[in-house]
C-alpha positions in Angstrom: 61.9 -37.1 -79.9 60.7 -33.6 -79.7 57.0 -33.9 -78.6 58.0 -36.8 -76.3 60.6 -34.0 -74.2 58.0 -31.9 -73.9 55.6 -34.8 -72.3 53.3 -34.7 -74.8 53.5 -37.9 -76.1 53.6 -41.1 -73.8 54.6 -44.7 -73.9 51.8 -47.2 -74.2 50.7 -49.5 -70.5 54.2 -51.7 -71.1 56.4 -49.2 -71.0 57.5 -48.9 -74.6 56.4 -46.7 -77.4 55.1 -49.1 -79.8 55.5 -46.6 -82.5 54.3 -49.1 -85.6 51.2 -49.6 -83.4 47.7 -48.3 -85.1 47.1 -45.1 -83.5 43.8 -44.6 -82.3 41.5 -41.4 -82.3 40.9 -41.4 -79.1 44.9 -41.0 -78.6 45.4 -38.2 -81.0 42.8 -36.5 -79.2 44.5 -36.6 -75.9 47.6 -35.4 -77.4 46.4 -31.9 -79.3 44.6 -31.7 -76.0 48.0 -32.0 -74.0 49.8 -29.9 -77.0 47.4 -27.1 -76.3 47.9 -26.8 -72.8 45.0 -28.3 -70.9 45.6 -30.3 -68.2 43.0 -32.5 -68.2 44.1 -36.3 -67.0 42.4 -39.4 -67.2 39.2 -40.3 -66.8 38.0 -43.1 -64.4 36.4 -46.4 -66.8 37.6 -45.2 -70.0 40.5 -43.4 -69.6 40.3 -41.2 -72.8 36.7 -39.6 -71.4 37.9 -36.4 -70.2 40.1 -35.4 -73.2 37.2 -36.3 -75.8 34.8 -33.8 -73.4 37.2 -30.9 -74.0 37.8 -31.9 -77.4 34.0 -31.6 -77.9 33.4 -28.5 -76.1 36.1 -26.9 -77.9 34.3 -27.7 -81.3 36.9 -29.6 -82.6 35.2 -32.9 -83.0 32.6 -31.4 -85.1 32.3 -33.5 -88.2 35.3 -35.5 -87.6 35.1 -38.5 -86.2 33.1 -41.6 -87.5 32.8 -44.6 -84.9 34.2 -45.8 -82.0 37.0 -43.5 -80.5 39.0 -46.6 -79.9 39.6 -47.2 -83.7 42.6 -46.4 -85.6 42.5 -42.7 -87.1 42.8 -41.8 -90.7 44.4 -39.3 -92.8 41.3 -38.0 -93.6 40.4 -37.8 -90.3 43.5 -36.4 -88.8 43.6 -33.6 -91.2 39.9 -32.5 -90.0 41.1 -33.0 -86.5 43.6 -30.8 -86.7 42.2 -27.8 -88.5 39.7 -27.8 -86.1 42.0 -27.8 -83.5 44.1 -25.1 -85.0 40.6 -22.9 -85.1 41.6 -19.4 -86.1 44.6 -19.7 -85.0 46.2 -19.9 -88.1 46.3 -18.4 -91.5 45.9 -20.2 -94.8 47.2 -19.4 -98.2 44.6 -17.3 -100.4 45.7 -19.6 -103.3 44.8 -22.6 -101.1 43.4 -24.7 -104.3 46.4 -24.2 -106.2 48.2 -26.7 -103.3 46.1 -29.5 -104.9 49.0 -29.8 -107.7 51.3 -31.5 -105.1 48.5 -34.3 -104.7 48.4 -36.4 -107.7 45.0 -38.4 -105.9 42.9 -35.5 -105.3 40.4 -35.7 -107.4 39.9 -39.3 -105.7 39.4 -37.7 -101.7 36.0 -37.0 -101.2 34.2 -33.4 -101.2 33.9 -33.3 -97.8 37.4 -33.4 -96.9 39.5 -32.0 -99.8 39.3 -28.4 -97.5 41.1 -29.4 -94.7 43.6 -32.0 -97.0 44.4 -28.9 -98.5 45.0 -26.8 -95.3 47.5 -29.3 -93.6 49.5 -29.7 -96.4 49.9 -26.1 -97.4 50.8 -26.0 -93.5 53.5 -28.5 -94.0 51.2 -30.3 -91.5 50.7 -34.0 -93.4 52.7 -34.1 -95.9 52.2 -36.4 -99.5 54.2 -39.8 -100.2 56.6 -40.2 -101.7 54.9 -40.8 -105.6 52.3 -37.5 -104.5 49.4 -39.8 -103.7 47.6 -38.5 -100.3 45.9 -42.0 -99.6 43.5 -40.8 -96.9 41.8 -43.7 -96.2 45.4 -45.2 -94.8 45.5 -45.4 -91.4 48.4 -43.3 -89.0 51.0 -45.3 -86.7 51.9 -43.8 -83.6 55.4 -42.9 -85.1 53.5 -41.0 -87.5 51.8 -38.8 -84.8 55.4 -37.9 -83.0 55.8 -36.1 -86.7 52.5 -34.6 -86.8 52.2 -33.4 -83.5 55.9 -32.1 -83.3 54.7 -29.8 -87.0 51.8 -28.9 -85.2 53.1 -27.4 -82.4 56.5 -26.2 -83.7 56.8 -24.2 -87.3 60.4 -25.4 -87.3 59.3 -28.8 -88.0 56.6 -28.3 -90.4 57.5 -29.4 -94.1 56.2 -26.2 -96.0 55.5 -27.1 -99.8 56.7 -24.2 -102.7 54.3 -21.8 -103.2 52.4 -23.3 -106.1 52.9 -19.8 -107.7 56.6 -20.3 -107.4 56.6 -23.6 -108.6 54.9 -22.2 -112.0 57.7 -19.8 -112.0 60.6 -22.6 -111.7 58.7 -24.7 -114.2 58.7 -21.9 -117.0 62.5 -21.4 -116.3 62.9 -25.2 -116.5 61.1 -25.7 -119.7 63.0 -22.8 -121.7 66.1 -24.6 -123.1 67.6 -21.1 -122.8 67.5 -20.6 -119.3 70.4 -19.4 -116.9 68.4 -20.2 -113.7 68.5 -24.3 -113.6 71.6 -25.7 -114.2 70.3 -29.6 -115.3 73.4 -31.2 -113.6 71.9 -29.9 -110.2 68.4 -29.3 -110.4 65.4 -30.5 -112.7 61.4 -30.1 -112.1 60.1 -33.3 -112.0 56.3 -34.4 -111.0 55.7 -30.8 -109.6 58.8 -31.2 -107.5 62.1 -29.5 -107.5 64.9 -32.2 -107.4 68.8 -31.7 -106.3 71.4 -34.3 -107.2 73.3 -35.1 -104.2 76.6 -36.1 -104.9 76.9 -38.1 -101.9 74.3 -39.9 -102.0 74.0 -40.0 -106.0 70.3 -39.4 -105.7 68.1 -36.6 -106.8 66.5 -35.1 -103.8 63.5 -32.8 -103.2 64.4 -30.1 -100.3 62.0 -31.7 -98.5 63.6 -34.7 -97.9 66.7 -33.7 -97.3 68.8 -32.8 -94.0 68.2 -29.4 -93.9 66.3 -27.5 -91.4 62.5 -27.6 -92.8 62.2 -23.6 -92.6 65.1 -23.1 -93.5 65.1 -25.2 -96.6 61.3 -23.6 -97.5 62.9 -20.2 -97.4 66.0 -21.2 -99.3 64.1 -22.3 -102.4 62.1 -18.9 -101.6 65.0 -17.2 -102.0 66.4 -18.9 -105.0 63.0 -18.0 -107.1 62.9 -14.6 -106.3 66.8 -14.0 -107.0 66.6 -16.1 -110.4 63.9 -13.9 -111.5 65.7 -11.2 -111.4 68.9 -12.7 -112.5 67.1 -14.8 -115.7 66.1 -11.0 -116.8 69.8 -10.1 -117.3 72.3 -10.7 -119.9 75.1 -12.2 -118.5 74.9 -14.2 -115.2 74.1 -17.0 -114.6 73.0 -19.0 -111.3 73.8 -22.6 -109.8 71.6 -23.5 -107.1 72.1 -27.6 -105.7 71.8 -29.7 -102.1 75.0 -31.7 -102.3 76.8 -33.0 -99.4 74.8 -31.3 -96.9 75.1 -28.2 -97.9 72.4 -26.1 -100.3 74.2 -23.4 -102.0 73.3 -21.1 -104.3 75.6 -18.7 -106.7 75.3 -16.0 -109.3 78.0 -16.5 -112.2 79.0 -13.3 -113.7 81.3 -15.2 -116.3 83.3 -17.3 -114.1 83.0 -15.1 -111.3 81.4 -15.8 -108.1 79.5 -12.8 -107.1 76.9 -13.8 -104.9 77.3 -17.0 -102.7 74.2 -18.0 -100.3 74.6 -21.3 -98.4 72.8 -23.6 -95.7 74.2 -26.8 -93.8 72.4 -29.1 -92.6 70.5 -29.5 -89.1 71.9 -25.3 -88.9 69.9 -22.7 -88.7 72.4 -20.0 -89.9 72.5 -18.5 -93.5 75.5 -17.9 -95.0 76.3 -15.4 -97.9 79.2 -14.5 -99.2 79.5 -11.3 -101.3 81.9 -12.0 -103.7 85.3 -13.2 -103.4 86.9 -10.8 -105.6 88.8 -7.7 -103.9 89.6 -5.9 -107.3 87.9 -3.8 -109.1 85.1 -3.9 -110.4 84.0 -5.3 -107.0 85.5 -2.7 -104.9 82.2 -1.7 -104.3 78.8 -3.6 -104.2 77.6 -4.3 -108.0 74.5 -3.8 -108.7 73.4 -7.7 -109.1 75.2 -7.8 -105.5 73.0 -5.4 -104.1 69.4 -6.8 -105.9 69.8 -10.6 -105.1 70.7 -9.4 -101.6 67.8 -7.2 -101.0 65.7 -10.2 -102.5 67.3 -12.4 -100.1 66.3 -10.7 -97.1 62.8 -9.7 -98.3 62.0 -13.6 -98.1 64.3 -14.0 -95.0 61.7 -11.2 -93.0 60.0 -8.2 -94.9 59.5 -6.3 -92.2 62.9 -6.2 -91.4 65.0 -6.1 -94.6 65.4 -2.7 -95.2 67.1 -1.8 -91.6 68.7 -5.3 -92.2 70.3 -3.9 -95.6 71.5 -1.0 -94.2 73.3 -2.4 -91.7 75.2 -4.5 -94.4 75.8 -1.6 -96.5 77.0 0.8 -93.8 79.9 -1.8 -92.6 81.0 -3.1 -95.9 84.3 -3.1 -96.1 86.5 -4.2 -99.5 90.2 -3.9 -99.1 93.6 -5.5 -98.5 94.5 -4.2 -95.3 91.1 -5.2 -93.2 92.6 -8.0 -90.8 89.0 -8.9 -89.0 86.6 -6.9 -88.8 83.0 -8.1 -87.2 79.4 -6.5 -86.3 76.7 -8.0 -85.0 73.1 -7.1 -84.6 70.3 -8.2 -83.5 66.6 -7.5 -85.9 64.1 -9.3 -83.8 64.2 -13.4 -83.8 66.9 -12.4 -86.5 71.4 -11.8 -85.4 72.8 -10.5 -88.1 76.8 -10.9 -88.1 79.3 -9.3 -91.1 82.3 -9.9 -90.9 85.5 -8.3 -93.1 88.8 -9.4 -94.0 91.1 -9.4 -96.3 90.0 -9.8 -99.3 86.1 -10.6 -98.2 83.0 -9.7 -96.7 80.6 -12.4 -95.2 77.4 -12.2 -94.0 75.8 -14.5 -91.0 72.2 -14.8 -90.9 71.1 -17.0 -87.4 67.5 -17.3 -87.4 66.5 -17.9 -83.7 
């Protein structure tokens, strides 16, 4: 349990957890408290004192709790709570009312808290159930908050939604019976959702749900909209994009050909893409598909760094017979960047640090 190893979280008086226990507002406070970095302890008589004054003194209790601090907390509730907490710390989408087409009840939450609904889940924050409803009137558990908490303090573990922009894109493709970009075996768009079959399990899967490191699988679906754009504008490729086995994977299909192959495993936070595994002509050199869904791919991965990051792929691509091993690593930042040749190949490693 992340937030637990870093002693934010705490059992309850008896030792254990007691993780389907209502949690209480006065609790979360304590926490984001802790998860910020005051130390602040206990207060003598009622013990959750001192947090709630530095709470209040840092504004974040400003129209967000209603009665007793020993009650149980609700969505609504927690979402204010935390944007308050988060302060300007943070930066929202500009689109931020297009998010409101993930939650299926929210013309149902009231006025006064559809802002800062709208910022946690765009965040990746609180996330939806599992039929879109928000239901902000339910009431958190205390295993609930070891997910919240560990989102909140950690991007890693925060479960980004698709831009709703993107989403519009994925749709269109989706809804054009001659598409090349969503291969219906693998994908479909269903209730504002992109879904994966999943051979192993034999279930359709949202990215979300899945194994795959949250970032990681937010960027991959990034990555898949911006290549199939450019890839649905052509005349003869094709792309199959799925989460099967563990693994998302994504390929461009020149004809039976695999020129472009981008993949994630689970619980990894390496990207893997393979370009092409052809060593004849005319793939001696880098097509030019090759070289578009690549820069693409590392636009999404980090802008700032994708042009230095594409040179350094260009300048060490090798495509013969006779390379054995051949493999360079640099580092761009929070980004290492591995190639490695060989015979008959050229792979690129993308760990994200």
């Amino acid at each position: 349990m992340y937030v637990a190893s870093e002693g934010i979280v705490n059992g309850t008086s008896d030792g254990s957890f007691a993780g389907n226990s209502l949690l209480t507002k006065d609790a979360l406070i304590k926490t984001l408290v802790v998860a910020e970095g005051y130390t602040v302890g206990n207060a003598t008589g009622y013990w959750a004192q001192n947090y709630i004054d530095k709470a209040e003194s840092l504004g974040w209790l400003e129209d967000t709790i209603e009665g007793m601090y020993t009650s149980p907390i609700n969505r609504y509730e927690t979402c204010r709570l935390i944007v308050n907490a988060f302060g300007t710390s943070e930066v929202y989408p500009s689109n931020l009312s297009a998010y409101s087409i993930y939650i299926s009840d929210y013309d149902q939450i009231p006025e006064n808290y559809k802002d800062v609904v709208l910022k946690a889940y765009a965040l990746g924050i609180i996330t939806g159930y599992t039929d879109n409803t928000f239901k902000g009137n339910n009431t958190l558990i205390r295993a609930e908050m070891t997910a919240i908490l560990s989102r909140f303090i950690n991007n890693a573990y925060r479960k980004l939604p698709l831009d709703p922009a993107k989403l519009t894109q994925v749709k269109a493709f989706a809804d054009d019976p001659d598409n090349k970009v969503v291969d219906p075996q693998t994908m479909k768009f269903e209730s504002n959702k992109l879904m994966y079959y999943d051979a192993k399990t034999e279930n359709w899967t949202p990215i979300g749900s899945s194994g795959l490191n949250p970032n990681l699988g937010r960027l991959s679906e990034d990555v898949y909209v911006e290549v199939a754009s450019y890839i649905n504008s052509t005349n003869d490729m094709a792309i199959v994009t799925a989460y099967s086995y563990d693994n998302f994977y994504m390929y461009i299909d020149d004809g039976g050909n695999l020129l472009y192959t981008y993949s994630v495993n689970d619980n990894e936070n390496v990207i893997t893409i393979d370009l092409a595994d052809l060593y004849f002509e005319p793939y001696l050199a880098l097509s030019e598909p090759i070289l578009q869904s690549l820069m693409k791919t590392l636009e999404v991965i980090d802008p700032a760094q994708s042009g230095a990051m594409y040179d350094f792929i260009e300048a060490h691509y090798e495509r013969n017979t006779t390379v054995v091993r051949n493999i360079n690593i640099q580092e761009f930042g929070t980004i290492t960047l591995r190639t490695i040749a060989e015979q008959g190949g050229y792979m690129v490693e993308i760990t994200i640090n």
